[in-house]
N, C-alpha and C positions, 0 to 999 in steps of 0.2 A: 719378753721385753716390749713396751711399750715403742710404735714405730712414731707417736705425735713428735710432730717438733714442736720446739717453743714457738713457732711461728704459728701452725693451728692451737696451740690453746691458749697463750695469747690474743691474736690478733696480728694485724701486719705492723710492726715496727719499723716499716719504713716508707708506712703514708701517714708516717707522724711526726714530721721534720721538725718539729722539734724537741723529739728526744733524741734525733739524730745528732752526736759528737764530729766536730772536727779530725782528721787524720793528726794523728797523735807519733811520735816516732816507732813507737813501739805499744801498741796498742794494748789493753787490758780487757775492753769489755766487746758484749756485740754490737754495739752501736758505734765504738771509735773503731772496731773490724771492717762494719760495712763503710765506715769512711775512710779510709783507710784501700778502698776496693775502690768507694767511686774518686776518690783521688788518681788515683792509678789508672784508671780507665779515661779520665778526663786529657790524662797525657799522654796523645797520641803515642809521642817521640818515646816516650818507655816501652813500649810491643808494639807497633805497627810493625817496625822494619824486621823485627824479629819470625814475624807467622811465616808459616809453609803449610801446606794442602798436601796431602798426600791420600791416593785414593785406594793404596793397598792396606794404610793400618794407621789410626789413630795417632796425630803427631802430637805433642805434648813437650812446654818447656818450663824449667823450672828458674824464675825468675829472681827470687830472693828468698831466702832463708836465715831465719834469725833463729839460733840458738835458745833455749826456756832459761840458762842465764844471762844472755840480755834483752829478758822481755821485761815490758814494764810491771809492775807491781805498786803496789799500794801499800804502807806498813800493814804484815800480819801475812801479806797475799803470798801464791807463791807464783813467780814469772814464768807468764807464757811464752813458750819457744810458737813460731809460728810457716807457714811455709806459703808464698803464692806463685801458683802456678798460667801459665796460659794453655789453652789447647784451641784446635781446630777442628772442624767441624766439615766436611765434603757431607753432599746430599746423600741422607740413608746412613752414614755413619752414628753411631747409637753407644753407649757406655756399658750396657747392659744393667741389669737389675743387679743393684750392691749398697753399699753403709761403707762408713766411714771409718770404722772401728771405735776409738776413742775420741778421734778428733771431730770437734766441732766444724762449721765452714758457713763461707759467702761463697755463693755464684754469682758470678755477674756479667750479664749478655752483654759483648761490646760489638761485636758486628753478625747481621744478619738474624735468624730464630731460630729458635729450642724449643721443645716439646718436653716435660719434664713429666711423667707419668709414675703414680704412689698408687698404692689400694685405695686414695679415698677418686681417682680420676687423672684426669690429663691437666696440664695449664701452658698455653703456647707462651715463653719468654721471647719479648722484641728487645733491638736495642735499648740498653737501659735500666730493664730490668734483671731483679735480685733477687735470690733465693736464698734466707737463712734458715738451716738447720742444726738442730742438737744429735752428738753422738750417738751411732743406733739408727738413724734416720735410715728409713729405704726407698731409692728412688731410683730412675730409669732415666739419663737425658737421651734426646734424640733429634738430629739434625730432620725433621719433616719437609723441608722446605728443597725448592729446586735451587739455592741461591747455596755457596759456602757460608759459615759463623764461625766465629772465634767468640771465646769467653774466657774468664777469669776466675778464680779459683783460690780460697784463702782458706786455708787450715790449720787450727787452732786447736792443741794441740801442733805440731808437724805429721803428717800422714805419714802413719809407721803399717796399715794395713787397709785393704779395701776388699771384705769381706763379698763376694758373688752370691747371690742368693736365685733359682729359680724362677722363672716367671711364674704369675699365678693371674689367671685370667680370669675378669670378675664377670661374675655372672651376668646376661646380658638378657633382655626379652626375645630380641633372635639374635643367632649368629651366626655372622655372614661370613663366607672363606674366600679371599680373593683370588681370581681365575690367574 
């Protein structure tokens, strides 16, 4: 299986604000997804008060869940059920290398940075930024930074599995092992 997202064979769809959709109640496509994300991120009062840090194990909350019978749909479509989650992020905590199974998703950095690391490289996520992916996608997030983050999380589909895969270490011209 192909690991591309729509997002490398496209291009970035969301330095193109204007095919970016308004958050919709129940969203259909990636574009009212990812607004739908930055809505939610925009409102403090929805997950500030809810994060916690926890530096034995990955904390994670699941914020809302909609049902695939009352996702939106279009005549013909069939309704997406959908799921967003918040998590946190302590220095050095990592997700490990994994896919999403069937579900699509938004990431979206709401406080502090992310390292988000694929076979094609690294890309540091600040506040604000967004990662769209298609099902099958493999990636690695990882807190790099000396500060905590919290991000956000929408999956389309609802996340019924989250496949671990392997690290595979790309070839490098030297490499280096830290002492």
């Amino acid at each position: 299986m192909n690991s591309d997202s729509d997002l490398q064979i496209a291009g970035d769809i969301l330095e193109v604000q204007h095919l970016l959709q308004p958050a919709r109640e129940h969203p259909s496509t990636v574009s009212e997804f990812v607004g739908l994300a930055r809505s939610i991120a925009a409102d403090r009062t929805l997950w500030a008060g809810l994060v916690r840090y926890d530096t034995t194990t990955r904390w994670y909350h699941r914020l809302q869940t909609v049902p695939p019978a009352l996702g939106a749909a279009r005549a013909g479509e069939t309704p997406l059920g959908y799921e967003v989650w918040l998590l946190s992020w302590v220095p050095g905590q990592g997700s490990g290398r994994h896919d999403h199974g069937r579900s699509a998703g938004v990431l979206t950095v709401l406080e502090g940075e992310l390292t988000e690391h694929t076979e094609r490289g690294h890309q540091a996520l600040g506040a604000g930024a967004q990662r769209v992916f298609a099902p099958g996608y493999v990636h690695e997030v990882v807190n790099d930074s000396l500060e905590p983050a919290v991000s956000l999380h929408i999956y389309y589909p609802g996340l019924t599995e989250m496949p671990m895969h392997a690290a595979q270490c790309a070839p490098t011209a030297v490499d280096v092992v830290p002492a």
